[in-house]
N, C-alpha and C positions, 0 to 999 in steps of 0.2 A: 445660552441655552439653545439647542436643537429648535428649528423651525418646526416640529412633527406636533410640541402642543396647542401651537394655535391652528394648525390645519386639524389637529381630530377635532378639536373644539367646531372648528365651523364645518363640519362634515355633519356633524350629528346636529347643530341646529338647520343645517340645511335640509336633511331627513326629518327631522319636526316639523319644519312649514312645509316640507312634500305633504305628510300626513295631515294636518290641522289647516283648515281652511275658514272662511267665515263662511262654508256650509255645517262647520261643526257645531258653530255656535248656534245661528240658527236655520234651519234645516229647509230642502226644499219643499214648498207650497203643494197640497196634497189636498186638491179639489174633487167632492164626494158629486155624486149624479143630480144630489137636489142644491146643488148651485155654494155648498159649505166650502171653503177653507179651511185645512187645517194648516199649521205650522208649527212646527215642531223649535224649541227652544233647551239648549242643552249647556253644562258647563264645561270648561278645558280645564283643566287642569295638566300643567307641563312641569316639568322638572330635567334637570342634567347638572352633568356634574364633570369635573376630570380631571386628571391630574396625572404626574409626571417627573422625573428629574432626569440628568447626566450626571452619571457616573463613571468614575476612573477607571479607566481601560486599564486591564495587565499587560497589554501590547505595548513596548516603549517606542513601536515604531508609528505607532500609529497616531495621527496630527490631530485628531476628535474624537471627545467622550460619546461611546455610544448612550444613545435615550434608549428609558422601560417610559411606558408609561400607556393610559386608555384614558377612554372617556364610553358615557353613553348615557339613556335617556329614555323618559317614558313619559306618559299621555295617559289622561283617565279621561271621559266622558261620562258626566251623567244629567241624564236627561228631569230637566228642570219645571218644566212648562207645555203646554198647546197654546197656542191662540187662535181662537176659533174667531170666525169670521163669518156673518152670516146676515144678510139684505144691509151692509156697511155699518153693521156693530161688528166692535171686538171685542169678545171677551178672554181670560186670562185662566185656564184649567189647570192648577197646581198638580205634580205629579209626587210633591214631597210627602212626605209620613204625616199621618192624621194629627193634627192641632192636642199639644200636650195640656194645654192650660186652656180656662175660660176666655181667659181674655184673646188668646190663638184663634179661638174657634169664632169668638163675634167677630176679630178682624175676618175672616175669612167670609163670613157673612155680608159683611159691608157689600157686596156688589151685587148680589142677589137681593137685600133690603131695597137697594138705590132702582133696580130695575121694577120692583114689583111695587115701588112708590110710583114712579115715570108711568108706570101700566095705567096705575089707578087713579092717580092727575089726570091722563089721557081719554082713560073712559067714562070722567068726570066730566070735563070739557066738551066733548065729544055729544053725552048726555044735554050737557045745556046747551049746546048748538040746537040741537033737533027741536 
């Protein structure tokens, strides 16, 4: 077989890592005036594909099958997440479609329950110090 399907092959994953970077996945740091981080967190999705063969020339004089053949390739991006950062907490801002089920929406809860427990430990302790 013609050398032409492994070079389209690696032409077009070499244009995919041109395009896709690990700033894709996750994003540059995007610092507000009162001292916040943002960082933005996204999904890749890649695919490609190709293919090819040689075929019998009509030419009897000719010593090689000429190749048909392509390839090519594509890239989705969606954006998954924030992580905010703010006096060295992190927290994690879903940007997915709203929780379908009960049980979705308390995990989603889970870190706002855990923070507004930590507050109130804090200003408990805090209380009996004084």
């Amino acid at each position: 077989m013609s050398q032409s399907l492994p070079n389209m092959l690696e032409n077009t994953i070499a244009k995919i890592r041109e395009m896709v970077d690990v700033n894709s996945v996750v994003g540059e740091p995007i610092v507000t005036a009162d001292g916040i981080t943002i960082i933005p967190v996204s999904k890749v999705s890649v695919g490609f594909g190709g293919g090819g063969s040689d075929y019998v020339s009509k030419n009897v004089n000719k010593q090689e099958n000429p190749f048909g053949g392509g390839a090519g390739g594509g890239i989705k991006v969606t954006p998954v997440a924030f992580l905010i950062v703010k006096e060295g907490n992190v927290r994690m801002l879903p940007v997915a479609t709203p929780a379908n089920t009960t049980a979705d929406r308390l995990v989603e809860q889970v870190p706002d329950v855990l923070d507004k427990i930590a507050a109130f430990i804090d200003s408990r302790t805090n209380k009996d110090q004084a």
